[in-house]
C-alpha positions as CSV (number, residue, x, y, z in Angstrom):
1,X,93.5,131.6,59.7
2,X,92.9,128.7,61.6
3,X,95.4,126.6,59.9
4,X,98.2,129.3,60.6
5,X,97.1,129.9,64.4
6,X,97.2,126.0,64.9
7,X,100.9,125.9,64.6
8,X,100.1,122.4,63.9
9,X,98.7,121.3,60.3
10,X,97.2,118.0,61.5
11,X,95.6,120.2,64.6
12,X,94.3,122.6,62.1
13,X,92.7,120.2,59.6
14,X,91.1,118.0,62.1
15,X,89.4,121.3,63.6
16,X,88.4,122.7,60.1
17,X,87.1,119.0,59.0
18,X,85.2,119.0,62.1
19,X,84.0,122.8,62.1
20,X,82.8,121.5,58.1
21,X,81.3,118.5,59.4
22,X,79.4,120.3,62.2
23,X,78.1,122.8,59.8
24,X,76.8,120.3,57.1
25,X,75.5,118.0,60.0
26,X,73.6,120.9,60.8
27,X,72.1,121.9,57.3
28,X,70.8,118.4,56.9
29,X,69.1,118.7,60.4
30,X,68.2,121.9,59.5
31,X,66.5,120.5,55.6
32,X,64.8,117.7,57.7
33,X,62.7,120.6,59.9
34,X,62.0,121.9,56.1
35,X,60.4,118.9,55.1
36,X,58.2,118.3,58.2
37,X,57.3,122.1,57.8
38,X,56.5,121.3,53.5
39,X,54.4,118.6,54.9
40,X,52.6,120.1,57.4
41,X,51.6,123.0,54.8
42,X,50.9,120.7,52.1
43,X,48.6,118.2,54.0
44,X,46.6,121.2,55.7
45,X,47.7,120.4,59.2
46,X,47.8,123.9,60.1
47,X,44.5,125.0,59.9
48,X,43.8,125.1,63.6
49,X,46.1,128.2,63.5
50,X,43.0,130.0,62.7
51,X,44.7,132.0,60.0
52,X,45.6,128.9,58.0
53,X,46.5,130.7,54.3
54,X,48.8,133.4,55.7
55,X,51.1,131.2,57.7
56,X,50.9,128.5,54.8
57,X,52.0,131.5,52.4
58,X,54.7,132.6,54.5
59,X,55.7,129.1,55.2
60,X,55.8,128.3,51.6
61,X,58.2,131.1,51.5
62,X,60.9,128.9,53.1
63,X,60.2,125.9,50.8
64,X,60.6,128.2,47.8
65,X,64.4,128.0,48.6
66,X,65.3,125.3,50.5
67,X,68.9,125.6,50.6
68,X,69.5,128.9,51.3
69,X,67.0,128.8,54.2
70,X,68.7,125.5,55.5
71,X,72.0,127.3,55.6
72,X,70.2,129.8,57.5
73,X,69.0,127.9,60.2
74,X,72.2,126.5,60.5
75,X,74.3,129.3,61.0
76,X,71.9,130.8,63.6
77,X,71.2,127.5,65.2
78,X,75.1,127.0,65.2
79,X,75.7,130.8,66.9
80,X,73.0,129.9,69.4
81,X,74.3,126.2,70.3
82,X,77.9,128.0,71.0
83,X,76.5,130.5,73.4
84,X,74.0,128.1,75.4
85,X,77.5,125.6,75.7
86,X,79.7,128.9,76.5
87,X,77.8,130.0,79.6
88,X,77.2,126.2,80.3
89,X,81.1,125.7,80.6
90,X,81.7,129.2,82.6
91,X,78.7,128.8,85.0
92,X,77.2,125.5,85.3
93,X,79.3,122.9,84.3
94,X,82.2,124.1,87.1
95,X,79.9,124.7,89.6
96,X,78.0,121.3,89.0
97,X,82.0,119.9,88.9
98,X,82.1,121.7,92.5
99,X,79.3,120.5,94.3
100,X,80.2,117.1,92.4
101,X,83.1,116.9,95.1
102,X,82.7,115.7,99.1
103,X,82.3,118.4,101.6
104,X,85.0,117.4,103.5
105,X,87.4,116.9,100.5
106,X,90.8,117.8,100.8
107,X,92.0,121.1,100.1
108,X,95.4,121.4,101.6
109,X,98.6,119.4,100.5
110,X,102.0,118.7,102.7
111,X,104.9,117.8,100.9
112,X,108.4,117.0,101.7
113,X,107.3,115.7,104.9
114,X,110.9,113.8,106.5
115,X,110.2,110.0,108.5
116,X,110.7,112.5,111.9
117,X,108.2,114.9,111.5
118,X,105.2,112.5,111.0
119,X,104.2,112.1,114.2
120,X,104.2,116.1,115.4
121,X,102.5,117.4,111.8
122,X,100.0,114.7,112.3
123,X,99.2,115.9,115.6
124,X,98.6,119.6,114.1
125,X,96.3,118.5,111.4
126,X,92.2,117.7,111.7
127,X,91.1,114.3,112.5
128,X,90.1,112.1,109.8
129,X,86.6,110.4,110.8
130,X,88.6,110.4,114.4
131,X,92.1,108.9,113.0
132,X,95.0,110.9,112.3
133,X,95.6,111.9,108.4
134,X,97.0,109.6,106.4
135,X,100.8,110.3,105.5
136,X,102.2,108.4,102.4
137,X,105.7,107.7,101.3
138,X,106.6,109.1,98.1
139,X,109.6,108.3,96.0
140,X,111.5,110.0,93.2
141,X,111.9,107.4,90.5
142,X,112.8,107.4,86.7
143,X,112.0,104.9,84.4
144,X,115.0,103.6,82.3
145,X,113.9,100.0,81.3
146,X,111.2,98.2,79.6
147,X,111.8,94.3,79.8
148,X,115.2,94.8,80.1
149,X,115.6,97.0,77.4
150,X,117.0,100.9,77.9
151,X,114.3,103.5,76.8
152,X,114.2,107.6,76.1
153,X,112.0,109.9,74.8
154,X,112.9,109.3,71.2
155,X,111.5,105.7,71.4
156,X,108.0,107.2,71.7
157,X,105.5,108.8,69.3
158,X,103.1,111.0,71.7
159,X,104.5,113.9,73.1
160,X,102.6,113.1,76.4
161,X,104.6,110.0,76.6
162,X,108.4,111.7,75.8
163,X,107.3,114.1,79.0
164,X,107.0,111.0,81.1
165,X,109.5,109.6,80.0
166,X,111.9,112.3,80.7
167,X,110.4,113.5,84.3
168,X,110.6,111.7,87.3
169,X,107.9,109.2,89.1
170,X,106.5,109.3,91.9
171,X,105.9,106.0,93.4
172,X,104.6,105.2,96.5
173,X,103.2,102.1,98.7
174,X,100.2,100.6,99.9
175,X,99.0,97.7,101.6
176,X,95.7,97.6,100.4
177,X,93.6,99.3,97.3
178,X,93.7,103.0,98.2
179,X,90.1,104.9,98.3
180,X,89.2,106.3,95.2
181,X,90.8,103.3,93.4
182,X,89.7,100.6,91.2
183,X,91.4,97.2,89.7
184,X,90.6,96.9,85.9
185,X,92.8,94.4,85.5
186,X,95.8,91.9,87.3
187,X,95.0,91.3,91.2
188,X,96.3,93.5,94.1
189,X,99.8,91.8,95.4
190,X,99.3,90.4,98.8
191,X,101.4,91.0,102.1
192,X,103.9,88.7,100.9
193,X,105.2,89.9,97.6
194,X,107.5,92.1,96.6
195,X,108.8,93.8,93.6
196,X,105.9,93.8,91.6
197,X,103.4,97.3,90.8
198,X,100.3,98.1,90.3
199,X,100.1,101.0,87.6
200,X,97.2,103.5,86.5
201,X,95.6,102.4,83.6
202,X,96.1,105.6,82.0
203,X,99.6,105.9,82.0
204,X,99.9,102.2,81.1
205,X,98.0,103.3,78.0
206,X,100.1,106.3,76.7
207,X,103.5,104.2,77.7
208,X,102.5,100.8,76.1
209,X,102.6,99.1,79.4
210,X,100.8,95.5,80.0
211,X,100.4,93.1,82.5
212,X,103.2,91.0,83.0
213,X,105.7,93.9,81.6
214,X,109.7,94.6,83.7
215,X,109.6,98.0,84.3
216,X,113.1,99.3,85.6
217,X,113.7,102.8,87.5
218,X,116.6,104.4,88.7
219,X,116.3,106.1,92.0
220,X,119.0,108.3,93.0
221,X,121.3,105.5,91.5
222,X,119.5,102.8,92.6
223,X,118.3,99.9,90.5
224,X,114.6,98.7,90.9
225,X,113.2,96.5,89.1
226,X,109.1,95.6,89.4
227,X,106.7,93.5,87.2
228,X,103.6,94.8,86.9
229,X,101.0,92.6,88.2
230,X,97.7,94.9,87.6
231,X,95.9,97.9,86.5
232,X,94.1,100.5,88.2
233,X,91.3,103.4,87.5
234,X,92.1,106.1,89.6
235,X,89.7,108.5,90.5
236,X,91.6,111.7,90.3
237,X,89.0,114.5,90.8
238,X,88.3,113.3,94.6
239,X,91.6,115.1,95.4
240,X,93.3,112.7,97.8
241,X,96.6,111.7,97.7
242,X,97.0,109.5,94.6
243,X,99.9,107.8,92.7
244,X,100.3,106.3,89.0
245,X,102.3,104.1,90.8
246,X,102.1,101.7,93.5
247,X,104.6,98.6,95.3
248,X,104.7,96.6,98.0
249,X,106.2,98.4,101.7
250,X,108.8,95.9,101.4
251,X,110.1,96.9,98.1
252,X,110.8,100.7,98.7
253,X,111.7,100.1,102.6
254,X,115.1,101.1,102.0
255,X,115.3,103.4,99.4
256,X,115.4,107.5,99.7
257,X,112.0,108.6,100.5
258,X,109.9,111.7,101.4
259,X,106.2,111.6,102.6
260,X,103.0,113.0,101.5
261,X,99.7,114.1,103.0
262,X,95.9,116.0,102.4
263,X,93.6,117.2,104.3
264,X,90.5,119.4,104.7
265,X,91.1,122.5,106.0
266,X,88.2,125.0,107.2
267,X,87.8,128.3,105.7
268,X,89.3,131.4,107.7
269,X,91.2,128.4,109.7
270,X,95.0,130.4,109.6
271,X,96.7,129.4,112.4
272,X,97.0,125.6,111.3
273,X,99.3,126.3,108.8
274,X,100.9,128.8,110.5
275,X,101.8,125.7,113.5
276,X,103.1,123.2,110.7
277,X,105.2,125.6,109.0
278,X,106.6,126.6,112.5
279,X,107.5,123.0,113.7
280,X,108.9,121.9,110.0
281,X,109.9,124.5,108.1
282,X,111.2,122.5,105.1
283,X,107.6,121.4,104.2
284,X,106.1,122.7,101.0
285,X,101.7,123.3,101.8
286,X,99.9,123.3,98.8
287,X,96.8,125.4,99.0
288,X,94.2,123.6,96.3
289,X,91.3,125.9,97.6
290,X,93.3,129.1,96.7
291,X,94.1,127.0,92.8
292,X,90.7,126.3,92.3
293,X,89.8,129.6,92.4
294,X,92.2,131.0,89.8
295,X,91.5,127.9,87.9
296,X,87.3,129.6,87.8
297,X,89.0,133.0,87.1
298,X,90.8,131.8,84.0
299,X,87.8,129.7,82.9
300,X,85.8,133.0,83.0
301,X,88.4,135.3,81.6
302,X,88.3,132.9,78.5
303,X,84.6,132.4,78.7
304,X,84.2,136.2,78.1
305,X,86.7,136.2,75.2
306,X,84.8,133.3,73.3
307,X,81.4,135.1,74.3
308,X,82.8,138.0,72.6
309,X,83.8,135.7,69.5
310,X,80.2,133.8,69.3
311,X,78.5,137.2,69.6
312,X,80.0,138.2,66.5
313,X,79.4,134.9,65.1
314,X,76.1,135.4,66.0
315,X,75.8,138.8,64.3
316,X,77.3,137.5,61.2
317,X,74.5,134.9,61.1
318,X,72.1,137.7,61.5
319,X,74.3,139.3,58.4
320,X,74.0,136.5,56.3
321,X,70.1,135.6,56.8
322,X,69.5,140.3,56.5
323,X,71.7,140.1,53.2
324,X,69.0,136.7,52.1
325,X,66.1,138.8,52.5
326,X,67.6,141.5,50.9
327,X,68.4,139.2,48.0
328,X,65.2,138.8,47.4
329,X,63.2,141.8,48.3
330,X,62.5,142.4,44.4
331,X,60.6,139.1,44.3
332,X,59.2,139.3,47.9
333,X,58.1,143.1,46.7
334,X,56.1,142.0,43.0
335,X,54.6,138.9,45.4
336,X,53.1,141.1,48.2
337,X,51.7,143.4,45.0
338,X,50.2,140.6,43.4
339,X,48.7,139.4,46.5
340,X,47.2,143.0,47.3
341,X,45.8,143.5,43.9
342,X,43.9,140.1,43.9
343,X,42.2,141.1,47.3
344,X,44.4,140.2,50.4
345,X,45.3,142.8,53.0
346,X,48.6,144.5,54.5
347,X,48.2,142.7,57.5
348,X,47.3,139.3,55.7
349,X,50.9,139.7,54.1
350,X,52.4,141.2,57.8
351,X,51.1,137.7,59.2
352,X,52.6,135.7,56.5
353,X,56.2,137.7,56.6
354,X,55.7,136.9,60.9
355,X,55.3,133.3,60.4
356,X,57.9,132.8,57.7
357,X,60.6,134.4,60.1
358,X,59.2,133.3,63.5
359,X,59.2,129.9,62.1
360,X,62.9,130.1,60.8
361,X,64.4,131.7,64.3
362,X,62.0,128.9,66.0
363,X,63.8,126.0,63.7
364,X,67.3,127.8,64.5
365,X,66.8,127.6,68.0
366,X,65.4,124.2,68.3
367,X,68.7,123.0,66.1
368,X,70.9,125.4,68.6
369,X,69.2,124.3,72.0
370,X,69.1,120.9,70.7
371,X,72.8,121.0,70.0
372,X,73.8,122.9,72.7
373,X,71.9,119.8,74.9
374,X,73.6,117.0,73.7
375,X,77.3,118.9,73.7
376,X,77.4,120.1,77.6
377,X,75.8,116.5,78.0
378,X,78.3,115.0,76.4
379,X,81.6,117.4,78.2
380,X,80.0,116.6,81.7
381,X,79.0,112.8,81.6
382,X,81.6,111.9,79.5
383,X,84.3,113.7,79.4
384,X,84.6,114.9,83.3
385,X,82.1,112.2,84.7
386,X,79.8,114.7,86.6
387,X,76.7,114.9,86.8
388,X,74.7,117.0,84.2
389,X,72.1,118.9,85.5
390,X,69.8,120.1,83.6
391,X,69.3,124.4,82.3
392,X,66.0,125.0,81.0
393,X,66.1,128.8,81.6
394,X,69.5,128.9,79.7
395,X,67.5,126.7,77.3
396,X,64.7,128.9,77.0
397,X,66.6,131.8,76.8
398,X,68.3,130.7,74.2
399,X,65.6,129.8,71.8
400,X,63.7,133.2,72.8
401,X,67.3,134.9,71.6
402,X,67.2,132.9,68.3
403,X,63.5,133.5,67.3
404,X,63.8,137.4,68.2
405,X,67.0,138.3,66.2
406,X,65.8,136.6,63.1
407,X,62.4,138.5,63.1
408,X,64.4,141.6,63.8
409,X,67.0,140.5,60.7
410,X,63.3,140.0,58.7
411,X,61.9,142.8,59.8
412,X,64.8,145.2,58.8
413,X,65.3,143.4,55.3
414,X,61.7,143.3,54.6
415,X,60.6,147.1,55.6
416,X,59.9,148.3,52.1
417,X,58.0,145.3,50.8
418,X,54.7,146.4,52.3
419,X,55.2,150.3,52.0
420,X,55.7,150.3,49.0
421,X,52.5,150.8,46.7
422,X,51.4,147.5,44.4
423,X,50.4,149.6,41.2
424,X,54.2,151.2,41.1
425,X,55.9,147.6,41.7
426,X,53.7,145.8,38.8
427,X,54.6,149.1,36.6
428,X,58.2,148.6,37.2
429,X,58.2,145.1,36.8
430,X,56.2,145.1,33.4
């Protein structure tokens, strides 16, 4: 099913190989909490339980099949890590993504600004720390030309470099490294040079672009022609105005050029907009505010869809381990009689069947909060550079959820085992 929803088999097999490799990662994690358990039984380290031979009966219970019970723990554990990283991704990790940005950040965009209308939109916008916001030239450019040689889409492998190819840049200019920005490589050109760029190190990546490399673009029929003298890393979650591309003033002076700005707007502030649409009608604003909060609504909307998924991947978990116990209710049944006819109680064998289960939903949920841990850790330090912050009540939660659904799975597969009476189970069984 996976395969055929991909619509991509290389898509499809890398997700399966790494759904496999998740699950068996997981079963070996889960067979290594099996053997600290075996050893803990078998060296007597649990006696200051109190009720030492109970729990080590019912813990033996899980070393009697090893396998199955380590594919237990880590279907459960998986179920639980999914939900723990769900809510992470609806709840904490946008909002700690939110906060992440400056108060003042900008959250409204002018575009299409003409050379004219600089000086009256500037004086309808908020201040900047006092100064007047920042308006940037932007030009419409398409590359055509690596090192003097023509290019198209068709000479690229990655689709994400064929749509750059075939779209338009934007390149702009500035005098010195722009806020937000940082050299990985090359120097920044000085006042005196000309036709040479500065290029984000992304984009360099995807297009094969190096230091040193003739890049050529046609704007509007116009031939310019720029080596590219260094790298940048641009910091594109601070929301200002920022270009893959930069030049020198001089070498976009005279070609056709709009202009570009951002700024922080106040909530419930209406009439500002209302004044810079009035004096230049032509602009295009760009209300990020208004984008980020659809952007939340889809993230939740999906969320809920792949809550409602992992809750019946849960459930299926809770299948599997109920259909385990079932599988084995003959033998749990002629134990529990053998056990009651040489002398031990209903309640000795209730406390053994309570720490067999309570120690398997409390190994699930270790694996599942463990795992859920190290993947939101991982999606908001690495892969969106935010800061993680911590959820121990999601945490908690979660291993509380893992430890009470498998002793409700045990308790439901494992009802009859005690009411039923010893002398009719040995009779049967003889």
């Amino acid at each position: 099913v996976v395969l055929m929803q991909a619509q991509d088999w290389a898509t499809g097999v890398v997700f399966v190989g790494a759904l496999l490799a998740l699950v068996a990662l997981a079963t070996l994690l889960a067979g290594a909490l099996l053997w600290l358990i075996r050893r803990a039984v078998r060296s007597g380290g649990l006696r200051w339980l109190g009720r030492a031979h109970s729990v080590s009966f019912g813990l033996a219970n899980l070393d009697r099949r090893r396998l199955s019970t380590a594919l237990q723990i880590a279907c459960l554990g998986l179920g639980v890590m999914t939900l723990i990283t769900v809510g992470f991704v609806r709840t904490d990790l946008f909002s700690a993504w939110q906060k992440s940005l400056p108060p003042d950040a900008p959250n409204q965009f002018l575009i299409n600004i003409q050379a004219d209308q600089i000086a009256p939109i500037q004086s309808l916008l908020p201040k900047d720390a006092g100064e007047a916001a920042a308006v940037y030239p932007m030009v419409r450019a398409r590359l055509v030309e690596l090192n003097g040689r023509p290019i198209s889409a068709k000479d690229f492998v990655s689709e994400n470099a064929k749509r750059l190819i075939d779209r338009e840049f934007n390149l702009s200019s500035a005098s010195t490294l722009p806020r937000g920005n940082r050299l990985v490589a090359g120097a920044w050109p000085d006042a005196t040079e000309r036709d040479v760029m500065s290029i984000e190190d992304g984009i360099a990546a995807t297009l094969g672009l190096k230091l040193g490399d003739e890049v050529t673009f046609d704007v509007a029929g116009e031939t310019l022609r720029v080596r590219i003298t260094s790298l940048r890393k641009v910091d594109w979650d601070s929301f200002r105005v920022n270009f893959f591309a930069l030049l020198p003033q001089a070498s976009i002076a005279a070609l056709p050029k709009s202009y570009i700005t951002a700024f922080h707007l106040p909530p419930g502030d209406t009439k500002t907009l209302a004044a810079v649409v009035a004096a230049a009608p032509n602009v295009l604003a760009i209300d990020v505010s208004e984008m980020m909060q659809r952007i939340r609504s889809i993230v939740d909307q999906v969320a809920r869809a792949l809550e409602f998924v992992f809750v019946f991947t849960l459930l299926a978990g809770l299948l599997t381990l109920y259909t385990a116990v079932i599988a084995t209710q003959d033998e749990r049944r002629y134990d529990t009689a053998v056990i009651r006819t040489l002398g031990g109680t209903a309640r000795q064998v209730r406390r053994a069947l309570l720490a067999e289960f309570v120690t398997l939903g409390a190994a699930a949920g270790v694996l599942g909060v463990g795992g859920a841990v190290g993947l939101t850790w991982a999606l908001a330090a690495r892969l969106l550079k935010i800061e993680f912050v911590p959820s121990p009540g999601v945490w908690v939660a979660g291993f509380v959820l893992a430890v009470a659904l498998t002793l409700l799975a045990g308790w439901l597969g494992t009802r009859s085992v005690l009411s039923t009476p010893p002398l009719q189970v040995l009779r049967e069984s003889a």
